[in-house]
Each structure stands twice: as C-alpha cells, then as structure tokens.
N, C-alpha and C positions, 0 to 999 in steps of 0.2 A: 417854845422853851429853848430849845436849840439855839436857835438864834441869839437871844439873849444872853444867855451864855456864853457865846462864842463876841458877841459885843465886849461884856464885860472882861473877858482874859483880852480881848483887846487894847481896851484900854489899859488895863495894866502890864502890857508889855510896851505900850508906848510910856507909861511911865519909868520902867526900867530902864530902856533905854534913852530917856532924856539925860540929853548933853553928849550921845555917842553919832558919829558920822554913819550912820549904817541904812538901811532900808529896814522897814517892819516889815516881818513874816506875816502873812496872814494866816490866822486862828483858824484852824479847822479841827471841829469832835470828832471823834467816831463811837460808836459803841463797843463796848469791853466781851471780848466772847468771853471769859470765862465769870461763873457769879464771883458774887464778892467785891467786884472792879470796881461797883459801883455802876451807876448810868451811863455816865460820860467818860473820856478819856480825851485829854491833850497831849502832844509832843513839845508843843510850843520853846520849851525850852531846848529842844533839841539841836535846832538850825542857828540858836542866839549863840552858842555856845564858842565857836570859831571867832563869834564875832566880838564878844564881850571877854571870852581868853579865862573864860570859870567853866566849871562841870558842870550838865544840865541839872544836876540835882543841885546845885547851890541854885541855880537860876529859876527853878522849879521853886523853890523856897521864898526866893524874891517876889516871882509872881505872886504866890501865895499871900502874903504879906498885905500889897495894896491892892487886890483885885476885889472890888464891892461886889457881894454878888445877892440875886434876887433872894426873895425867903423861901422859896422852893427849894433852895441849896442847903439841906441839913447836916453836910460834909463834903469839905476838902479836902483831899491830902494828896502827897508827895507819894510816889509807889516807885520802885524798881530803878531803874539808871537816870531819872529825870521824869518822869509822866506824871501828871496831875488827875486824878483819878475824885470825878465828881458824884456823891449820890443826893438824890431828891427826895423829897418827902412822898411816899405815897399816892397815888393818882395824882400828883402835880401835874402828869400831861396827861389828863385823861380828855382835858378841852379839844384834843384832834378829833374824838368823836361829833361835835360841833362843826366841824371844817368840814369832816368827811360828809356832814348828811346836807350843810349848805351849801357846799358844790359841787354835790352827789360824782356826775362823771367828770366834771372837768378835777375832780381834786387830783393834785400830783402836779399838774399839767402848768406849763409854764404860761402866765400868764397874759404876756405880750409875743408874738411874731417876732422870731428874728428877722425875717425878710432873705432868710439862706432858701436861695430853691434847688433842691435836691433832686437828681432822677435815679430812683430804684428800676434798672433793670432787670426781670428775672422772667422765668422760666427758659422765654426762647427757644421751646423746642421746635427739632426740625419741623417742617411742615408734610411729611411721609410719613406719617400715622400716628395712632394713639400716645394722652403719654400715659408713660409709665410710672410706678411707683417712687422711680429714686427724681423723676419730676416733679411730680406730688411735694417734695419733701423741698426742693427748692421754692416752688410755689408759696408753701405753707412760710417759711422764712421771709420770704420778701415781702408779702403780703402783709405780718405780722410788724418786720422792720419797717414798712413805709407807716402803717399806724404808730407804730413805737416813737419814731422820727416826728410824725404829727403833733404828738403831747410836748414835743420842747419847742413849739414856733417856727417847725420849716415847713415849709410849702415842698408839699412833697406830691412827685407825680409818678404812677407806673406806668411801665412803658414793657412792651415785647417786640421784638426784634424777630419780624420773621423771616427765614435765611429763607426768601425764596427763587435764589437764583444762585448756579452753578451747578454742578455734575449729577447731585442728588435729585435734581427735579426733574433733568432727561430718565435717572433710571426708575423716577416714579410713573413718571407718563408711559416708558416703554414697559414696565410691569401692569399698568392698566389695562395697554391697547392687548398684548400679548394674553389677558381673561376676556376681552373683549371676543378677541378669535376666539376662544375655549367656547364659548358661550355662544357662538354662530355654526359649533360643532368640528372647530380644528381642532389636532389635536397639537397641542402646544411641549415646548420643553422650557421650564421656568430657571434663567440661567443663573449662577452664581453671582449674588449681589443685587438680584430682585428682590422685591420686597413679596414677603409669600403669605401675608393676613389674610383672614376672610373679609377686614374693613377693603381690600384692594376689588376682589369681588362685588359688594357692596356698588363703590364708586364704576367700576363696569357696566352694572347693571343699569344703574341711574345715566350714566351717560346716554347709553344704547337706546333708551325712554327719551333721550333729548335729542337722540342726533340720526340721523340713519347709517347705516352702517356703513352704505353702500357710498353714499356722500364723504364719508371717512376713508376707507378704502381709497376710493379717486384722489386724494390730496399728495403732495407730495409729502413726505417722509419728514423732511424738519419742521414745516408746516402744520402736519398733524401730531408729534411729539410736544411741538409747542404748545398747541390749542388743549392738548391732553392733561399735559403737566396744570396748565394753569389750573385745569377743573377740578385735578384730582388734589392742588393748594388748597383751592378755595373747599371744596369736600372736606379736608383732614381739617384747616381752622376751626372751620365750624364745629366738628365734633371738639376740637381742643376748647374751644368757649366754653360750648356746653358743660364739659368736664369741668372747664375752671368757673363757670357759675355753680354748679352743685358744690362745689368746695366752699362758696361765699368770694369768689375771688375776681373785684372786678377792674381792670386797666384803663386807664385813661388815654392812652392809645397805644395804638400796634403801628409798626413802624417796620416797613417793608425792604428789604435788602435791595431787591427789583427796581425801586424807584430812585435809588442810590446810583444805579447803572444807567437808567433811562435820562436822570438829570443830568449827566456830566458831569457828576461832583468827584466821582471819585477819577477821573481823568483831569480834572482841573486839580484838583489835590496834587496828584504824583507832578503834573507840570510845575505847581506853584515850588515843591520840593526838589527836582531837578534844577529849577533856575537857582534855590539858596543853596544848591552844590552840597542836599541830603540824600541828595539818589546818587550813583554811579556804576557803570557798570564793572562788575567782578567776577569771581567765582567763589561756590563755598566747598567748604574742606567734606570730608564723607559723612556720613550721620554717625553720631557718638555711638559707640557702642554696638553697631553693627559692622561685619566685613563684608565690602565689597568689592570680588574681583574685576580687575580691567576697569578700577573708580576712572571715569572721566568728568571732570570739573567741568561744568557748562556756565560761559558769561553769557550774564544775567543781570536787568538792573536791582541793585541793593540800597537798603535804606541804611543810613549809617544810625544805626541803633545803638552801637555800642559807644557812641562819643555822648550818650544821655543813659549809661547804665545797663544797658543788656549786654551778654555775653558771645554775640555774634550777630552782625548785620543782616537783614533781613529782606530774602525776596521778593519783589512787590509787582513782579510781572511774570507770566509763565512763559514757557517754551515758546508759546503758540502767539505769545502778544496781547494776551487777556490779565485782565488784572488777579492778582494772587487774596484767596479771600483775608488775608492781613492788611490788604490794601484796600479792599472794603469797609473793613470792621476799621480801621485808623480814621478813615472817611465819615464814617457813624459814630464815630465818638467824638470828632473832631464838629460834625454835625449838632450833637448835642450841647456843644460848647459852646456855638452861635447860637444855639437858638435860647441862652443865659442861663444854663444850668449852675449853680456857684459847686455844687458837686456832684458827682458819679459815682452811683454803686452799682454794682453788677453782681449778680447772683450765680453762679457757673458750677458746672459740676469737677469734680476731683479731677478728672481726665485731664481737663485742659490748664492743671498748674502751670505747665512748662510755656504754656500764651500771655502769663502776667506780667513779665517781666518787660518782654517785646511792646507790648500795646501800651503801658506807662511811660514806654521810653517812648514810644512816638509819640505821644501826647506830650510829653514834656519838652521834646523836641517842637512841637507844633505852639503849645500855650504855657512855657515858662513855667507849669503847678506841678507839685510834685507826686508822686504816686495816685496820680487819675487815670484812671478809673480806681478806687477802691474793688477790690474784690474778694467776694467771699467765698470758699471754694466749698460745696457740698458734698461728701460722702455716700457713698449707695448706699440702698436701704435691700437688708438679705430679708426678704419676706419668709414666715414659718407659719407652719399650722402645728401647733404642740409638739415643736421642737424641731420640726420638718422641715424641709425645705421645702418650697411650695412650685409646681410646675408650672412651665411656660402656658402661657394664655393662648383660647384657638384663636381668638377673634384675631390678636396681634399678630403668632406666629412665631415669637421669638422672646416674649415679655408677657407679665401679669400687667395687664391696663389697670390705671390711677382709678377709672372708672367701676371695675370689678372688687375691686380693694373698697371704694366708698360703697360702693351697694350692700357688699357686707356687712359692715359693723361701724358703718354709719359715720358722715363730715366728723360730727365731733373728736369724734376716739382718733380719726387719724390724723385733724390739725393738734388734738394736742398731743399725742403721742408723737410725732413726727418733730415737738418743739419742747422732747422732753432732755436732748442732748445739744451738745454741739454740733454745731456744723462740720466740723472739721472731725469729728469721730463717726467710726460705722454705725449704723444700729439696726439691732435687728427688732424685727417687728412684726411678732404672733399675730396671729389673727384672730386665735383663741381668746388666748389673755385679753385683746382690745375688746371684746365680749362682753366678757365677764361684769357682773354685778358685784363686785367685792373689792377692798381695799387692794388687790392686785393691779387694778385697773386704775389707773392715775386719774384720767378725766373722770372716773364713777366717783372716785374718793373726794374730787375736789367738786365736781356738779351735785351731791349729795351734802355737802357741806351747806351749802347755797340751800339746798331742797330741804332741808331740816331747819336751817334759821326762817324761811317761809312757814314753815307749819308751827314754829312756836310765835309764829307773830298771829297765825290764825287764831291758835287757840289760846291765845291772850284777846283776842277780839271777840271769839264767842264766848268766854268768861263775862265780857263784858267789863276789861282793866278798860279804864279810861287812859289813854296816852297824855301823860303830860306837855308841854314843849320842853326840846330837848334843851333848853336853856334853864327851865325849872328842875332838873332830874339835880341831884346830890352826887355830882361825878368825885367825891372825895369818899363815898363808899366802896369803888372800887378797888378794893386791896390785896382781893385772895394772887397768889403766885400766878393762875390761869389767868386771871384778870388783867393783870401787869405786862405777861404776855401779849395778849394779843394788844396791848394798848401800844406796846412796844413796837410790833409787826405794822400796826400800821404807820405809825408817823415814819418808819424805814421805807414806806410806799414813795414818795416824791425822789427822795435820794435813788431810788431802785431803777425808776424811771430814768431819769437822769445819766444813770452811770449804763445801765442798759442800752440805750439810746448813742451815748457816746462811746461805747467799746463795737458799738452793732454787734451785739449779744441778746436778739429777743428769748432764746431759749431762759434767760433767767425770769421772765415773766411767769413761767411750768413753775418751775422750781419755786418761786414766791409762791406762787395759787397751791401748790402743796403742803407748803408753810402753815402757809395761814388757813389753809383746812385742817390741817392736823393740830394747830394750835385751837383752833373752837371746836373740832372734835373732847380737845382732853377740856376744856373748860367747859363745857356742857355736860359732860360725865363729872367732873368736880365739882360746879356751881350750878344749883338749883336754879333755873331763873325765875319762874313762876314760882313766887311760895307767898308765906304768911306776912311777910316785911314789904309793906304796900312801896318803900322808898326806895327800896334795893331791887325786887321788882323790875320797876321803871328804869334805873340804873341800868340791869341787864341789860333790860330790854333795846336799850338806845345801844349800848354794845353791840349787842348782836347785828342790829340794822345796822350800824355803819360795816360792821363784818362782812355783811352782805352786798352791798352798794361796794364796795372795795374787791370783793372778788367777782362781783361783773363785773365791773371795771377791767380787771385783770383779762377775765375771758374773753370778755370782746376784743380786747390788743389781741387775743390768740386766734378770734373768728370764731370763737365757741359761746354755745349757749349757755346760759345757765338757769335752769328748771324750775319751776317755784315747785314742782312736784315728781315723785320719782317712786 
C-alpha cells in the first residue's frame, strides 16, 4: 500500500511540475505519530516550494487536485504548513499479514544481494584472560549488526583480531612461568602488572602436565617466555570461544596480530609510506593535559596523519626500532582492504575513542575512502545485584567473567538486555531484574509474548478450528484500534530493518520486539480471539501467527530464542 501510494503522489507531482526546469523530488511517506494524522504523511510539497516560488500549502493543494489515488484512500487533505495527510479505509493493509506468513523469515529482508562485502570486527579481546561483561556487550552488538547487515544483501563476515603480540604476551607468559615456580613449591612475589586469576593458575598447571619442569627451567629466558606466552594465547582463546559459543556467537575467522609481524606486511607497509614521503622523522609535543618535567622530545619516525584529518601525526616506530601497535593495527586494516572488503566496521570499547581518528586518517591516507574503518564505540556495562554493585570475580582477579554473568540468568536475558540501549550510553545491568518472570524483565515481556500466541494457536487446534488458508480469512474484519495496531507494527518491520541496518543501530531491533509485544499484549486483553464468529476467529488467528513469525524474526537478529512455551 505504501508503495502505491507514494507511486501515485508521484505522478502527480510530476504533473505539477510539467513545463518547469527542475528535478522531481522523490515521494517518501512516513507515518503520523500523533492520531488523527491519518495513515500516511507527505512533505512533498516542501522541497517544490524554492522551486516553483509558491508556499507548500498552495503546492500541497495542487498535488491534491490531480493525484489518482487507489480506493483504499477514503481521505485526503492538506494539514499544517504544506503536508498531505492520508487516511485508508479500515484493514486496507491488513494483506501484510499474507507477506509476513509467505516469507515467514525472509520478510523485511531485502530481496537481491547487493554484492557490498562488509567486515564486522568485534570483540577483539586481548588474549590474557577471560572476557568480561563490558565484552559481552560488544560481542552481543556485532554479532546482532552482522545479522542485521545480512537482511539488506551484504555479504557479511566476522572477524576477531587477536592482539597477540607485543608487551602483554611477555607479561602473560612471565605471570604463568612465575605460578609455575609457586607450584614446584617457590615461593614467588607476583609483581605489579601480572596478571593475578586463578584462569593464570589453571593454564600453569596444564602446562606442567605437558612439559617438565626441569626441561623448562634449562631453556634460556626469552626462549622460554616465548614458548609460555604462546600457550598461555592459545589456553585464553580457547576459553574466549567457548564463552563466545555459549552466547550463540560464531566468527568466520580470527585474524592473528602475530602473523602480521611474521609476514613482513607491516614493515613493507611503513617502507611503501616512507618512499610516498608519509613517514618522517620528528618529534611530538608532550601529552595533552599532563605535566612533564625535564619534557625531552624524542625523534622518531611519524606518520603524517594530520594532512588526512587527524590532529597530530603519529608514531609508527618505537624507541627501540619495533613497530608502534598503530602500525600494526594500519597494517590490518589496510590488510583487510586487499583482501576486497567494500566496508569496515569495527566494534571497540569507549576507552579507545581517542584511536578513531588516527586509523581513518591512515586509511584514508592509504585507500582514498573516507571514514574507514567505521567505528562503533561501546560503553561499560556497571554490573548490580539489586542495586548493588557487584564484586570482582575470583576466577579473573580483577573483573566479573562474561562467563559467570551467562551461567546466571541465562544467553537470553543478557543478549537482549545488553541490545536494550545504545552503544554509545552506559548501562547498567541487574542481575536480579534479568531474573525475573515479569514485565520488568524485557526479554520475559517479549519471549512470553511469543509463548502466549503458541498456546492460542494450540488450543485453537485442540478445539479442533480448522485453519482456513490465510488467503480465504476476511482480512477486512480486522478493525478494532488493537487490531490496527499491530497491523500497523508490522508493515513498520521492512522499513525498521532497513533504517536500522543503515544507521548500525541494531539496538532498535529490542525496542521493536518490545513494541510489538506490548501491542499483542493489549490486543489479546481487548480482542477475544477464539469466540463464537467462526470468520473473525480465523481473522485473529492469521494475526496473531504472523505476530509471531515477526517477533522471531526479530529475536533471532538479537540471537535470542523465542519459547513456544514459558
């Protein structure tokens, strides 16, 4: 109906303006938040307005005049500074119920490829232990944005970036070997900036079973730091998988920092950029907003960053002649562009806002696009127990593990609670509440919604209603205000999708599945659906299934289930 609609003011605004030198606007509805508005809403008069040299509401009038419109159209009119304000007749769109149950999960969903291949990067955490909660909450984002991204026709692939090389994996190795001793009966002193879990322990022990001690002991010192780090990488992924399978979360590859170094890519990089005269050596000014006495500037080769938009050029070699990890991470994004990604998005937590500027500029510097990598920046998640704040975890040492938070109160509750805000706001997040059996609880309110249109479909089946095909049901009995409703809620499903997908906003997926749970909440308390009118009945009935089929839909973009029973 939409469509047509928006056909029809088409044409007649190309008829308005025949004989004028101008470009035609394209027609776009939206729906009217307040009642009354009517269904639809046009501006179209708005943009003609400069160009034809009349006030939208003269031009609003015009269109009016010669736009044919279908017979679903039982009112036109002109409203407020120029807006065309359309209402329909009664279930005129109720036929999306129809759409929604013959392309059950593909409805919404765009129906050719565009042939754009996307890479969602996300979680990324380091490879030195558990993640934690405000990981979780990245996780739960990218996972849901590469599905969201899926329904408009890109080719979309996850990917993890595991940093496993540089300073953090010497002080994970020398935190292992140093339980290692504890454990052979030294007595150890664990220094500032080890890492102090019991998973550190863990990975000790398991070594010790693999290797003997004594053979360990004997090696030389960067040799056996080496060999340590690796194991204690390869230990901490593994438990990271595991976490990220129990969340439903799986990658299409992991993409190792390590092999960046081992290929020469990131040394042929910085060389390709010193010969186009992007590197040079300099010095930088002191750190913003710190004092430091006796500042001595150290030259240094720098990436000219700020002739592509950042606000100061940027190190790409250390003291020592190793490359700086900006010079990696350029390397890896730069890597991802050869290998035909058409875009980048990256998943990152709050902390590293002050890195997005830098890494766009050197991509931009590197491949002409502008603001690549897209990035989304995640906010911590303050964990509570009835309002509590919740203490640091033993297992970690420092943090509640993603792990401890799911065993609690279960995948569901925290992918969709975790995709009940934006990214870019804190949230906090009870443990209690995600609990809870009641309309407190976001995923119970919307997985019960689901779990109640199953059980009226059961017991329309042991009555023994015969199901008509939904093309025989009387969709022009659908009239009550509830009913209109959710008729409404759904045909908003495609456009949601859509706008969702292109703002990389999956949290509004939450916010719909709440919607339209609370819209078939009140139309089931208003509208009998099982009763004595065999026509209307069946009417519901085909309502409610597509209700249902529409908010799985919903939850599986979020990775959540949805119950036939609860």
């Amino acid at each position: 109906m939409k469509s047509t609609l928006e056909q029809a003011l088409q044409q007649a605004v190309v008829q308005v303006l025949e004989g004028v030198d101008a470009s035609t606007p394209e027609v776009q509805l939206t729906r009217p938040k307040g009642d009354g508005h009517g269904d639809y809403a046009c501006n179209a008069a708005m943009p003609l307005a400069r160009v034809l040299k009349k006030s939208p509401a003269v031009i609003a009038q015009a269109i009016l005049e010669v736009v044919i419109w279908p017979e679903a159209v039982i009112k036109a009119e002109m409203a407020g500074p120029g807006f065309i304000n359309i209402h329909l007749q009664s279930a005129s769109e109720a036929t999306v119920l129809l759409d929604v149950l013959q392309q059950a999960e593909s409805y919404g969903c765009k129906p050719e490829p565009s042939g754009q291949n996307v890479c969602v990067e996300f979680v990324s955490a380091n490879p030195t232990g558990p993640m934690h909660v405000g990981h979780g909450r990245g996780a739960v984002l990218g996972d849901s944005l590469a599905r969201l991204l899926a329904t408009q026709g890109h080719h979309v692939q996850r990917e993890y970036y595991i940093n496993d090389a540089g300073v953090q994996i010497g002080v994970l190795g020398h935190s292992v070997w140093l339980r290692m001793r504890e454990l052979q009966g030294e007595t150890i002193s664990l220094p500032d900036g080890c890492y102090p879990g019991a998973y550190i322990v863990d990975i000790a022990q398991s070594m010790l079973r693999e290797h003997a001690y004594a053979d360990l002991l004997a090696m030389a010192d960067a040799a056996r730091l080496a060999m340590i780090g690796d194991y204690a990488v390869a230990a901490n992924m593994a438990m990271i998988r595991d976490d990220l399978a129990a969340m439903n979360i799986q990658f299409d590859h992991f993409f190792s920092e390590k092999t960046l170094h081992e290929s020469g890519k990131v040394n042929t990089l910085l060389d390709r950029l010193k010969h186009e005269g992007l590197i040079y050596d300099g010095t930088l000014p002191p750190p913003k907003g710190k004092t430091i006495e006796h500042y001595a500037p150290q030259v240094q080769p720098l990436f000219r960053t700020t002739a592509f938009g950042d606000d100061v050029d940027r190190p790409v070699m250390k003291q020592d002649g190793t490359a700086t990890y900006f010079a990696a991470d350029i390397a890896y994004h730069y890597d991802k562009y050869e290998r035909g990604f058409h875009r980048m998005i990256d998943v990152w937590g709050a902390d590293h806002g002050g890195y997005v500027t830098r890494v766009q500029a050197a991509m931009k510097a590197l491949t002409e696009r502008e603001a690549q990598p897209d990035v989304l920046l995640v906010q911590m998640v303050n964990l509570t127990r009835g309002g509590h704040p919740v203490r640091m975890s033993k297992r970690a040492g420092t943090f509640v593990t993603l792990q401890e938070v799911v065993e609690e109160v279960g995948v569901d509750a925290v992918r969709f609670n975790f995709m009940t805000r934006r990214a870019e706001t804190q949230f906090d997040f009870d443990l209690e509440q995600a609990k809870q059996q009641s309309d407190e609880n976001p995923v119970y309110y919307v997985q019960y919604a689901h779990a109640r249109i199953d059980a009226v479909l059961r017991k329309a089946k042991k009555e023994n209603i015969e199901r008509l095909d939904a093309g025989a049901c009387d969709l022009m009995l659908l009239t009550a205000k509830a009913e209109q409703a959710l008729i409404s809620q759904l045909l908003a499903y495609p456009d949601l999708l859509e706008k969702a997908a292109g703002r990389l906003e999956p949290y509004r997926l939450s916010n719909y599945a709440m919607q339209l749970a609370a819209g078939f909440h009140a139309f089931y308390h208003q509208c009998r659906i099982i009763q004595d009118d065999a026509a209307l009945t069946q009417s519901r009935l085909l309502l409610a299934e597509a209700v249902a089929q529409v908010l799985r839909n919903t939850l599986a973009l979020l990775g959540v289930s949805a119950p036939e029973k609860m």
